[in-house]
Structure formats: C-alpha cells, structure tokens
C-alpha positions in Angstrom: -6.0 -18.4 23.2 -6.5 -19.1 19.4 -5.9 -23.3 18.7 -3.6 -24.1 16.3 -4.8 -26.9 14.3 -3.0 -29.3 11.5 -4.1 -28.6 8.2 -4.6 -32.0 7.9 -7.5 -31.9 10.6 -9.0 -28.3 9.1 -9.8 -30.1 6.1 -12.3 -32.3 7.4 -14.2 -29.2 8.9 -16.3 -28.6 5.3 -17.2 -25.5 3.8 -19.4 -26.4 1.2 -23.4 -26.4 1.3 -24.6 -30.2 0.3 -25.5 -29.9 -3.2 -28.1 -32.5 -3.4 -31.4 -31.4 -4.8 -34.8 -32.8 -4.5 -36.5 -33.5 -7.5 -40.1 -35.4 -7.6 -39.8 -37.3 -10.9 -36.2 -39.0 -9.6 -37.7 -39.8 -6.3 -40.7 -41.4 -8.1 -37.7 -43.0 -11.1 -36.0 -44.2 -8.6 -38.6 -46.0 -6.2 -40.0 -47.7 -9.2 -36.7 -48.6 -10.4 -35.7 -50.0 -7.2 -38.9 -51.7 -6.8 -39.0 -53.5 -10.0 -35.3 -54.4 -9.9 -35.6 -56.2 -6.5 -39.2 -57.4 -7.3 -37.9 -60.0 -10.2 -34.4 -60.5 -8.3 -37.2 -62.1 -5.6 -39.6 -63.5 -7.9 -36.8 -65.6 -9.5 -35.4 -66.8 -6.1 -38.6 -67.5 -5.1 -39.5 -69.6 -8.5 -36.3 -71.6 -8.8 -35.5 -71.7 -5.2 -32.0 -70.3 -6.3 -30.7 -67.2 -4.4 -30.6 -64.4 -6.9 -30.2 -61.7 -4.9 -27.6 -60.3 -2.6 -27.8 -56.9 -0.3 -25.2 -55.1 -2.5 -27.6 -55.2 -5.2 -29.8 -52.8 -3.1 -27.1 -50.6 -3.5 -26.6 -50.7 -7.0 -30.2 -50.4 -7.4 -29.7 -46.7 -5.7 -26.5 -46.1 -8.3 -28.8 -47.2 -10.7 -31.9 -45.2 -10.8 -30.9 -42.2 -8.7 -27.5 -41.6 -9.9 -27.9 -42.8 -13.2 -25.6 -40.7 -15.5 -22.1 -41.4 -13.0 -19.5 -43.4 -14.4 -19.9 -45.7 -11.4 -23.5 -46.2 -12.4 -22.9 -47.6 -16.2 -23.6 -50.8 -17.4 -19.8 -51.8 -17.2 -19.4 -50.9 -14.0 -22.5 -52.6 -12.2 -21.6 -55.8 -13.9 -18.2 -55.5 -14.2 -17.4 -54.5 -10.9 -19.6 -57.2 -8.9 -18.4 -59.9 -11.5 -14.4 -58.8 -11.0 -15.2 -58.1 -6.8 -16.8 -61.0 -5.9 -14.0 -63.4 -8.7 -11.6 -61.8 -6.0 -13.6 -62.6 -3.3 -14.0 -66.4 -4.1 -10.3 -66.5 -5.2 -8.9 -65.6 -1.8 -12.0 -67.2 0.4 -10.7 -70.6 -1.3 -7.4 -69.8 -1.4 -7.1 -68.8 2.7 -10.0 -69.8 4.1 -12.5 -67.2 6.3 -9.7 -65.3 8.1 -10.2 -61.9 9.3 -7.0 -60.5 6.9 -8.7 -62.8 3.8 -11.8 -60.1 4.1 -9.1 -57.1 4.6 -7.5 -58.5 1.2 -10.3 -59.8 -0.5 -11.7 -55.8 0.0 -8.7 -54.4 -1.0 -8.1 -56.2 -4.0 -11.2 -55.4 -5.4 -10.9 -52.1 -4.9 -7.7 -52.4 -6.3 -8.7 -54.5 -9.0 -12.0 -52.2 -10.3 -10.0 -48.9 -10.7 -7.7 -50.7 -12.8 -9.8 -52.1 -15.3 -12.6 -48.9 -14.9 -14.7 -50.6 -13.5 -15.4 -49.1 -10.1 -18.8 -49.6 -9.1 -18.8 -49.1 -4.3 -21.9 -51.5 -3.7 -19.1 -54.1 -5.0 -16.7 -53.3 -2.4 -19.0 -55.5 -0.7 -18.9 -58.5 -2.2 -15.9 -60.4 -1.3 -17.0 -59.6 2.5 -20.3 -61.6 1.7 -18.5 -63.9 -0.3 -16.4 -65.1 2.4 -18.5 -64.7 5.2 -21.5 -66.7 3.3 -18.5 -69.5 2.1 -19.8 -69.5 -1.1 -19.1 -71.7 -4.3 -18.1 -70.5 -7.3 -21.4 -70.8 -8.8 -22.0 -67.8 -6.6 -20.0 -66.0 -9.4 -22.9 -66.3 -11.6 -26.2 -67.1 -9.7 -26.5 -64.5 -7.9 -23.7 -62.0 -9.3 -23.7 -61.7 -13.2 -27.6 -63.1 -13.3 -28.7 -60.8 -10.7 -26.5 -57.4 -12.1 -27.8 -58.2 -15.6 -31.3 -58.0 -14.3 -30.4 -54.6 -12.7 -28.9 -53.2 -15.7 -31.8 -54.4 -18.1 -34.5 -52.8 -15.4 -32.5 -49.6 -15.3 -32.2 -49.1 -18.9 -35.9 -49.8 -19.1 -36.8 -47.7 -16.3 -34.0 -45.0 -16.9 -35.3 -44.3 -20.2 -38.8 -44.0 -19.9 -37.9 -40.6 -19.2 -37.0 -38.0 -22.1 -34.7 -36.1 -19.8 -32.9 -39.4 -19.3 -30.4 -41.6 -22.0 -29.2 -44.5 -20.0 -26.4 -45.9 -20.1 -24.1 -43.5 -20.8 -21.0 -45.3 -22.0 -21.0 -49.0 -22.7 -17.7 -49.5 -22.7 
C-alpha cells in the first residue's frame, strides 16, 4: 500500500545535495579570524576585568570570517543587530522581570525588530536570552555588545581583506 503523505510533510524530505564546499584558504581565513577576534575580546576582559565577550560573539565570529560576503555578515548587521537584540532584551528583562514568556518575547521581538530595520544578523537572536538570564544592566548594552561587535567587525575587515579574492564589508549601509 503506497502512504499518502501531506505535502506539507514531503517538503521536509530534501532533494538537494549540500552545496557547501571545502576550500583550504577559508578554513585557514577563518580560524585566524576567529582566533584573533576572540583573542583581544579576552585579552581586554582580562586587562580591565570588564566582561567583553559574550557566547554569541563566537557565532558572529563564524558569520564573520567564513561567510563573509552574506548580508547577515556586514558590518551593519553584526553591530546593528546585537546592539538593537540585546536593547530589546534589556527593555523587557527590566520591564517584566526573568519570566519564561519575557525570553519568548524578548526573542521574538528581536527577530522582529532586525528584519525591520535590515539588520538581521542569527547569532543576535541570542542575546536577549543571555540578557535576561544573566540580569544584566544596561551597561551590558555597550560593554560587552557594541565594544565587543566593533572589535569583531574591525578584525574581520582586517582579516577579510588580507585576501585579494576577498572585499569586506560588502555594503555599509
């Protein structure tokens, strides 16, 4: 007997072949990338005994150096997306406290929030859920976020552009 599935569910079966490809000067572009943008992140908490550096940014750091040329890996978006996720993030926490909805909305508002203003950027997704969890201060908004994503973005257009195959960022604006 032949099932009869939803087209709904026969969409999520995949046809396609994964299109990533393997190339030895990204994977060497991106470790160094990676390295050095986490590698002063650390140094500077370590110096000033100020936190500068938040798991996200590891994520970034992959947007960053391995998929450099996507939209969601431009300067605007790195900065402006972590800067505009975890302003939502702060808003609610101190707004509603540490409730299990507050991280449902503070998520969904950022997500909401970034496409709006182009500025989508998924590592930021988890800032308000760090944000609220952690029951930060606003001074969270800068020291770690907008310090921390303008260190990224100055290593990756360092880094990025070491490389004659490469012209990073993009877009500015």
């Amino acid at each position: 007997m032949k099932h009869q599935y939803p087209s709904y569910l026969i969409k999520m079966r995949g046809k396609e072949k994964n299109p990533l490809k393997v190339n030895t000067k990204d994977v060497i572009t991106g470790f160094i990338g990676g390295f050095i943008a986490i590698f002063i992140l650390l140094l500077l908490t370590s110096l000033t005994s100020t936190p500068w550096l938040i798991a996200s940014f590891g994520a970034s750091c992959v947007l960053a150096f391995s998929l450099w040329n996507s939209p969601l890996s431009q300067p605007r978006n790195i900065i402006g997306g972590h800067f505009l996720s975890t302003l939502i993030g702060l808003t609610v926490y101190h707004m509603f406290g540490n409730e299990p909805w507050v991280l449902a909305l503070g998520v969904g508002m950022a997500i909401s929030l970034m496409m709006l203003t182009k500025t989508t950027h998924p590592p930021a997704g988890a800032d308000p859920i760090i944000v609220i969890l952690g029951s930060c201060s606003w001074e969270y908004l800068f020291t770690p976020v907008l310090t921390g994503t303008l260190v990224i973005v100055l290593v990756a257009l360092l880094v990025n552009n070491l490389r004659s195959d490469r012209n990073y960022p993009v877009f500015w604006f």
